[in-house]
N, C-alpha and C positions, 0 to 999 in steps of 0.2 A: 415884226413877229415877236409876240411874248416868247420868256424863256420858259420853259419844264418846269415846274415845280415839283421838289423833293422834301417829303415832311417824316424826319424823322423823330419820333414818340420815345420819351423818356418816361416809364414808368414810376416813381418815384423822386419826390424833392428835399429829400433827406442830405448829406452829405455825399452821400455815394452819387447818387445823381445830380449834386450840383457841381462836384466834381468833373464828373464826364459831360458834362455840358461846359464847362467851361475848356475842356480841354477841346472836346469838337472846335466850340468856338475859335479857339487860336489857331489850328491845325487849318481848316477849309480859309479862314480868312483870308490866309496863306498864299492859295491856292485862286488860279484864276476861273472859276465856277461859270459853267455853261448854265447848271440850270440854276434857278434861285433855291435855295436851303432851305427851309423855317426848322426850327428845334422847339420839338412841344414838349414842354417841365410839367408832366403833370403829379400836383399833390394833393391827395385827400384834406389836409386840415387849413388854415388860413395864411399861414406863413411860409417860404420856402427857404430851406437850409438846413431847417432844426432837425427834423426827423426827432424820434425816441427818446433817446437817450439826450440829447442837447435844446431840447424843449423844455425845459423845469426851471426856471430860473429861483435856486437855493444854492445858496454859497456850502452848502454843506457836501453836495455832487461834485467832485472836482475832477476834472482829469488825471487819470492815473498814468499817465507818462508825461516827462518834462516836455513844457512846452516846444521847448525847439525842435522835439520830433514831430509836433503836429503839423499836418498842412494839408493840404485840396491838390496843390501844384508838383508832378515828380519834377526831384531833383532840387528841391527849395526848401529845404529843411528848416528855416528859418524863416519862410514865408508869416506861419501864422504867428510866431511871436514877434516877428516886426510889425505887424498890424498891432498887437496890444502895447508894441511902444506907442506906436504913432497913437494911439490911440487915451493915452495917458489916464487910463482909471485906477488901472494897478501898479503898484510897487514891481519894477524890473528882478524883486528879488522873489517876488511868487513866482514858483516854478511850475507848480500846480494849482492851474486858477481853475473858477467855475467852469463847471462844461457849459454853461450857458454862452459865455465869451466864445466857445468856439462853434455854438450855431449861429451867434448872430455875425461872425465871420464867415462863414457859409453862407448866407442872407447877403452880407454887404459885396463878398465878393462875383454872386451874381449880378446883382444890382449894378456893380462896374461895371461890369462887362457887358452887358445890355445898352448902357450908356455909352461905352465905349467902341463898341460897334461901327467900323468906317466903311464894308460890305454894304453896296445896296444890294447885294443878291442873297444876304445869309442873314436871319431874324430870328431871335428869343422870346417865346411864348410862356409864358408864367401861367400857367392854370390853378390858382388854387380851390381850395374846396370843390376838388375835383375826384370824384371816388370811382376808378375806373374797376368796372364790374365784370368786362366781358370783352373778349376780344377773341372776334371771328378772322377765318383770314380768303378774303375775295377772290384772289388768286395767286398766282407766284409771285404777283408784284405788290399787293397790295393788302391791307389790314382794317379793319374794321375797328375803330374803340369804342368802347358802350359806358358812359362814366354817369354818377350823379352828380348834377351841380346845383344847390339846393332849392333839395326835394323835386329836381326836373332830369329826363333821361335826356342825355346829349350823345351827337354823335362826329366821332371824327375818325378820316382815315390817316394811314402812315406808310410809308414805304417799306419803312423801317422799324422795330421795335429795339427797345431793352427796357427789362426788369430790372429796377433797382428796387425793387419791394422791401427792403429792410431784412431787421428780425425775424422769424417764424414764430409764433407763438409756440409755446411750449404747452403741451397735451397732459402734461402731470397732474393728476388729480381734480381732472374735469368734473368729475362725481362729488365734488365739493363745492361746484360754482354757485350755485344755488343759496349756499348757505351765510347771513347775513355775518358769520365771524371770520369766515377765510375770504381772503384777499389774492386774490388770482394772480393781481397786474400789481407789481411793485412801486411802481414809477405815475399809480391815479393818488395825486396827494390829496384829494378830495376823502378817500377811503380812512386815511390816516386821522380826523378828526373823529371818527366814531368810536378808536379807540381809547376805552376808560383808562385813564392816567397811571392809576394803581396795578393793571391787571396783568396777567401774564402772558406773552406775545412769544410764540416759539416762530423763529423763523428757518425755512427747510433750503438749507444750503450753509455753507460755510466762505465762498470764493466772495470776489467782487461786488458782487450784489446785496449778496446776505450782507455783507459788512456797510454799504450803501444803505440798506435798512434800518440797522444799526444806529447809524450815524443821525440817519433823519428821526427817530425816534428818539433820541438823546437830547437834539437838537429842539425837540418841543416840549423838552421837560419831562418825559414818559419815567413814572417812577416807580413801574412794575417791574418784575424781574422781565429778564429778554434770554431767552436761550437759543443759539444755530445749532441747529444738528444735520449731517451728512451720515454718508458710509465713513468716509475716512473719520471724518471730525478735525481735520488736520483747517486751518485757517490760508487764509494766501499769505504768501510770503512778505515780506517788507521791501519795498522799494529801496537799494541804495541811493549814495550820492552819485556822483562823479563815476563810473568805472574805468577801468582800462584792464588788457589780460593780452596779451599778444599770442595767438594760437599757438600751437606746435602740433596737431593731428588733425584738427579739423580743419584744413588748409584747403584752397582753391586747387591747389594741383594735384590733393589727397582726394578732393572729390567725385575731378573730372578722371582721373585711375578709375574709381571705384566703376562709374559710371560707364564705363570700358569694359573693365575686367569681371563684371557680376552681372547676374542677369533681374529681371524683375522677382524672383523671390530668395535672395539672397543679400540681393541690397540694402535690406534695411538694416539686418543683422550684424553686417560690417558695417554701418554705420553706426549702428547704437554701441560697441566695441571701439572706433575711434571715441565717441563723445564720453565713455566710462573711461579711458586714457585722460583724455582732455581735464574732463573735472575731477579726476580724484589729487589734481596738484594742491585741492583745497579741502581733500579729508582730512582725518585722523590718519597717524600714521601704521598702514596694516587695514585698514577699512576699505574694504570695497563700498561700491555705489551701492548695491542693498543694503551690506551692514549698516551703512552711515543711514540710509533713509528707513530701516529697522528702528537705530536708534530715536531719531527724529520723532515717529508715529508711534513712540513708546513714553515721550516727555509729555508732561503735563504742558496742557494749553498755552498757559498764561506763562510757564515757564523757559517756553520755546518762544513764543512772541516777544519776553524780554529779549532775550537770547537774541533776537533775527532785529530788534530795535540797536541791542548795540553796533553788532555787525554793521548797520546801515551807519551809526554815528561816526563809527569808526574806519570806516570805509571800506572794511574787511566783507563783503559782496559781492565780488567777482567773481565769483563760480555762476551770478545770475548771469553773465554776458557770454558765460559759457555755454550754458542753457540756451539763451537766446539765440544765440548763433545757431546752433543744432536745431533750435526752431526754425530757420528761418532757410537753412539749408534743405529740411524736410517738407519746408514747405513747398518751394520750388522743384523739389524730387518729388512729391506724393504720387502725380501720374504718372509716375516710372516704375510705381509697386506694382507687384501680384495685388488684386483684390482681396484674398486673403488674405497677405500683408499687411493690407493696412485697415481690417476688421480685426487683427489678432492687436496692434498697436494700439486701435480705438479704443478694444477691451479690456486691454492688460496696463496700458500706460497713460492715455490720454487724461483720465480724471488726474492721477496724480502729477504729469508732469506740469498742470495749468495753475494747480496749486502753488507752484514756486514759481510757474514762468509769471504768470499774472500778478504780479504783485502790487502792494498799493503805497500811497506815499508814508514818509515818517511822518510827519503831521497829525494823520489820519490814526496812525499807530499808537500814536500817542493817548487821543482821546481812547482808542478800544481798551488802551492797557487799563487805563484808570477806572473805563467802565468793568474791566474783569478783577483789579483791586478790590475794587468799592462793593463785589460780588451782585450788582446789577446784572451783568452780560456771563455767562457760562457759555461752556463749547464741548459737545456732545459727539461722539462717533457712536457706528454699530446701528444706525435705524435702521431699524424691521420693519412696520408696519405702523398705520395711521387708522384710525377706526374716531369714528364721530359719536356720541351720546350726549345729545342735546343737554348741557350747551356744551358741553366741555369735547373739544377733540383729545385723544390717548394716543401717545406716540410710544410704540413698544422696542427696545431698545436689544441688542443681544447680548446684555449683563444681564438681562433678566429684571430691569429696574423696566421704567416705562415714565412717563412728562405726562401731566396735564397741563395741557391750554387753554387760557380763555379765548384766544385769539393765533390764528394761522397764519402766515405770510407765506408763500413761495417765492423763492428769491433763489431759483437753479439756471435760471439765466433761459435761453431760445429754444426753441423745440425742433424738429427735424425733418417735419412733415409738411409738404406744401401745401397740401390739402384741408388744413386750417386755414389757407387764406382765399378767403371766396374768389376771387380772379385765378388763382390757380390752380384752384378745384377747377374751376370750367376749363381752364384751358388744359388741364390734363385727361378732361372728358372727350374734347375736342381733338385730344393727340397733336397737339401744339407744343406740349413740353413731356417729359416721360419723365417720373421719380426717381431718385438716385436710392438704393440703399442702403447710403450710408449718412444719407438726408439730402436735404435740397432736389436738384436736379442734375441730369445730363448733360452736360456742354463739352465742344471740342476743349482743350485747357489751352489750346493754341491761339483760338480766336476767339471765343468764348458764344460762338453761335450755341445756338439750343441742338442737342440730339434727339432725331424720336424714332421709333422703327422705321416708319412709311416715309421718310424721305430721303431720295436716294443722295441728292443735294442738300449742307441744311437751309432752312428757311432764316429769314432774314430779322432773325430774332435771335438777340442776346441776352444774357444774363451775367449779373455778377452780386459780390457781397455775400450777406449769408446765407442766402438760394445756392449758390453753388459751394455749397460745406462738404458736400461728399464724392466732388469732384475734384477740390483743389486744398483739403484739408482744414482744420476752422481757421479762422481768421481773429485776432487778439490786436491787431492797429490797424489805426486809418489805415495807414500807409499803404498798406498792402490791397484793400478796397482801392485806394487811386492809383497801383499800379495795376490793377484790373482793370479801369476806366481806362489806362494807357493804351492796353491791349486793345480794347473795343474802338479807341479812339481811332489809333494806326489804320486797324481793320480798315474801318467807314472810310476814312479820309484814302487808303490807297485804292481803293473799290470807287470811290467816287470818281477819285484821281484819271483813273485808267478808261472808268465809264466819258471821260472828257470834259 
């Protein structure tokens, strides 16, 4: 008698989902399986691992955290830069290599694991050039995928779902796609040849991105003026070396008090009052956290980037692992806020605190300064409005000044709305997932199943990565992505565990 067949559907082949495929994989292999397994990786483009952001192969793209915190595997911190030992292309002393090196570590370390594989009952499906469009669901057990594989509609079912869908596209200034000098998508290098050498490229944003712009336009000789403008105008911060800081408020046993003693809209409040403790061991003396970040958004650009360049040489940067930590603490507390809560934090602190949490490497810092010496690259706060007159776009500022561009780039990073992505448009038609608010979607933050009004059980659909932004607050490292994948992993494996 054959066994049951269980096919559980990965949504995306990106890092997020070859992640959680690899972690299913260890977890059931485990496990002595009644029925047989398959794991279907489906990706829209030809490769799997790369997703977005680690598909570009330009050494100009680099990972913006030391390698040692990268990795697919919890608990291996070291995992992905012992592959680029073993792998001997780069110098042990790049700390921040291409992001290319770490999709095709995503790539290689599915490819093990398929190989690797000593389960006859548990199997890895690689689907590439797979564009799944639609997903019906048969009945409480069962799912329908509606995918293109080129240029042909296929079908497959699943017991199981999760969306690792990536990014969400960002909806800013859709009213400009149309037109042959604004550049929508940052990351199509094909776009960047159209730009004339000479001409003037305002890019809209100042964080991570914007400065990835930057770089790659530098990088092809571009010898027009470049200017980023934001609200604040403020740049990301500079990645230290080394840190270390040994807390004294923002402590584990300071937490789980708080977590006790305060209720969901009080919480966050005495949190942000430990972490204003915590960091001001690294102000001026007599400066509160406004004053000092008053100060800060009051220095000339180029004057403040020196300024955050020495800091990194010098190792004087440990106020960021202060930050961090408060990150990382709020991360895991977000669904313990009032909803209020955390739309007042969205509003009032989120842009500025990603400004210094995000920060990028000194390397990178380097080339920006000399591009803001050399008065190539300027840095703009206060936009108002953008208005188009053939050719030139007008970006109107609140000094009252205003840019001409020959040339537009948006470079503000992910949008909020699942609805920009054609599979999730239908499945929010079909009441298969329900919008979050605060973006992405609904999910328990326990399991990471999907929540929708009409079921009183959820269905057997998860989500994780930047789809669930407004569930589980943004997300700024892997890391955190694969301890999502942890969550979903446990989930399935103790559900199947228990199913026998």
């Amino acid at each position: 008698m054959s066994k049951h067949l269980i096919k559980i559907a990965i949504i995306g082949g990106g890092p997020a989902g070859v992640s959680l495929c690899l972690q299913l994989a260890k977890s059931l292999k485990n496990l002595t399986l009644k029925s047989n397994v398959h794991l279907l990786l489906f990706e829209k483009s030809t490769a799997i691992g790369y997703g977005l952001p680690y598909s570009i192969n330009e050494n100009v793209f680099n990972i913006n955290l030391p390698r040692e915190y990268m990795t697919l595997i919890p608990g291996e911190h070291h995992h992905f830069s012992n592959w680029l030992h073993d792998l001997q292309k780069i110098p042990e002393s790049t700390t921040f290599p291409s992001r290319y090196y770490f999709g095709q570590y995503a790539h290689n370390q599915l490819l093990n694991a398929k190989k690797n594989l000593k389960s006859p009952a548990l199997k890895i499906m690689t689907l590439t050039e797979h564009d799944v469009f639609d997903i019906l669901s048969e009945d409480d057990q069962n799912y329908q995928i509606h995918a293109r594989h080129q240029h042909t509609c296929v079908l497959y079912t699943a017991q199981v779902v999760i969306l690792a869908t990536g990014h969400l596209p960002s909806t800013l200034f859709s009213h400009y796609h149309h037109l042959p000098n604004y550049q929508h998508n940052p990351w199509d290098m094909s776009a960047y040849r159209k730009f004339a050498s000479h001409h003037h490229v305002v890019i809209i944003g100042t964080h991570l991105t914007a400065i990835d712009v930057a770089l790659k336009l530098y990088s092809q000789k571009h010898q027009g003026h470049m200017t980023m403008v934001s609200r604040t105008g403020l740049l990301s911060a500079v990645r230290g070396r080394k840190l270390s800081h040994s807390m004294q408020y923002l402590t584990p046993s300071t937490i789980r008090y708080l977590l006790k003693t305060h209720d969901s809209t009080t919480l966050l409040s005495q949190l942000e009052r430990l972490f204003e403790k915590e960091i001001s061991l690294y102000f001026p003396h007599g400066l509160s956290l406004w004053d000092t970040i008053n100060q800060i958004k009051k220095m000339p650009p180029l004057k403040r980037l020196k300024h955050e360049i020495k800091n990194a040489e010098l190792n004087e940067a440990n106020w960021q692992l202060v930050l961090s930590c408060f990150y990382q603490i709020l991360f895991k507390i977000w669904p313990k806020l009032h909803p209020q809560e955390q739309l007042f934090f969205l509003e009032k602190h989120a842009s500025l605190m990603f400004a210094f949490l995000c920060a990028f490497p000194l390397t990178n810092a380097y080339i920006i300064q000399s591009m803001m010496v050399s008065k190539q690259l300027s840095i703009q706060g206060g936009i108002i409005d953008i208005e188009y007159n053939e050719p030139h776009f007008f970006i109107t500022l609140n000094n009252g000044t205003s840019l001409t561009a020959d040339y537009l780039i948006r470079a503000t990073g992910s949008g909020d709305d699942p609805k920009t992505v054609p599979l999730l448009a239908q499945m929010l038609t079909r009441k298969l997932i329900k919008k979050h608010p605060l973006g992405g979607i609904y999910i328990d933050t326990n399991t990471h199943h999907v929540l929708t009004d009409k079921q009183k059980n959820p269905p057997s659909i998860y989500a994780l990565g930047d789809l669930v932004k407004g569930a589980c607050f943004r997300m700024i490292e892997i890391g955190q992505v694969v301890e999502q994948a942890r969550i979903i992993s446990d989930h399935i494996t103790q559900t199947l565990n228990l199913a026998g």
